[in-house]
FINUFI-142331 format. One record per residue (C-alpha): residue in one letter; x, y, z. Coordinates in steps of 0.001 Angstrom, whole numbers, padded with zeros to 6 digits, always signed. Layout:
// residues N
aXYZ ...
//
This chain:
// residues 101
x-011676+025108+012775 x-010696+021533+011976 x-009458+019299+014502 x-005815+018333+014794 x-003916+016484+017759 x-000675+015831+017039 x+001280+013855+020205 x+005049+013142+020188 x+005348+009269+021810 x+009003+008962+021457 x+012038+011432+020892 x+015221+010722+021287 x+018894+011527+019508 x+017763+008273+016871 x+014030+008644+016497 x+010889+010455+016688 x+007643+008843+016650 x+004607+011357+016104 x+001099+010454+016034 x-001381+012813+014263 x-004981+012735+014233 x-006414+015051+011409 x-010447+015672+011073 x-011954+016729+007712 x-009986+019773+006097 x-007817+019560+008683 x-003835+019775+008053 x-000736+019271+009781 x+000725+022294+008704 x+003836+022942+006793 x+006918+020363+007823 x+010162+020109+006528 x+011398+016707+006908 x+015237+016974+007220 x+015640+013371+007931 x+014124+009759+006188 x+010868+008581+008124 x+008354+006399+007843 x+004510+006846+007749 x+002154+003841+009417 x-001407+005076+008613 x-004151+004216+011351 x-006810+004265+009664 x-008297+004407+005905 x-008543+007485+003985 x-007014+010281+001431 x-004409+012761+002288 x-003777+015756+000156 x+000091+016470-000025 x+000834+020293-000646 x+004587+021000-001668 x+006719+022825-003070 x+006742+020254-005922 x+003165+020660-006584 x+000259+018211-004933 x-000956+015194-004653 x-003697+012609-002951 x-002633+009168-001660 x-004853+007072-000262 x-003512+005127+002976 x-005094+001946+004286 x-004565+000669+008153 x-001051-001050+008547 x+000683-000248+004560 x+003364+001657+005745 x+005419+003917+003176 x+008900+004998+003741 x+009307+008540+003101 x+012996+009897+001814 x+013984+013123+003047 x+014540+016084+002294 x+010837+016933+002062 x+008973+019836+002607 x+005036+019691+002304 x+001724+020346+004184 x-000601+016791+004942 x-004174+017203+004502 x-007032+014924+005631 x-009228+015266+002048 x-012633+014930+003603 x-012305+011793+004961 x-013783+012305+008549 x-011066+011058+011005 x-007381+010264+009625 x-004414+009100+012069 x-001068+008420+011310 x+002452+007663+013183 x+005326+009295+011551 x+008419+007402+012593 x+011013+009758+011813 x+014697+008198+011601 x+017264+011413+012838 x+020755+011019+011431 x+022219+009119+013945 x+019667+005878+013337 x+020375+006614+009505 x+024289+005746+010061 x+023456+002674+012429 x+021295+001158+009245 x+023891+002159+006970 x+026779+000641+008897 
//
């Protein structure tokens, strides 16, 4: 079975920061992000998205962080590469009104 760590740094009523380490074929299972968050990849490599919407493969290099708009419901998938981490920096509702404000 492929490896996958995932370990929760920070989570509190604002934010939840989520590191996940993903070895070939491995996946993070199916999420439903209810709330806007943003993805800092680690390290280089290609991640499979599987949705509801169909699927795709991004590539994500060290430090190019992409902000992600919720809702979204999918399944991340390290595409052979043979170590991918991540930190998911997800933004609950109550940090979304503090940036709006």
């Amino acid at each position: 079975m492929p490896h996958v760590e995932k370990v929760v740094h920070v989570d509190t009523g604002e934010v939840c920061v989520t590191e996940w380490r993903l070895g070939s074929g491995a996946s993070t299972g199916f999420q439903r992000h209810t709330c806007d968050y943003i993805m800092v990849p680690l390290t280089r490599g290609r991640l499979r998205f599987r949705g509801g919407d169909g699927e795709r493969v991004v590539e994500i290099v060290p430090g190019a962080s992409v902000l992600c708009i919720a809702p979204i419901e999918h399944a991340a998938l390290n595409d052979g590469t043979p170590h991918i981490a991540f930190v998911e920096i997800e933004l609950k509702d109550t940090a979304r009104r503090l940036i709006s404000a």
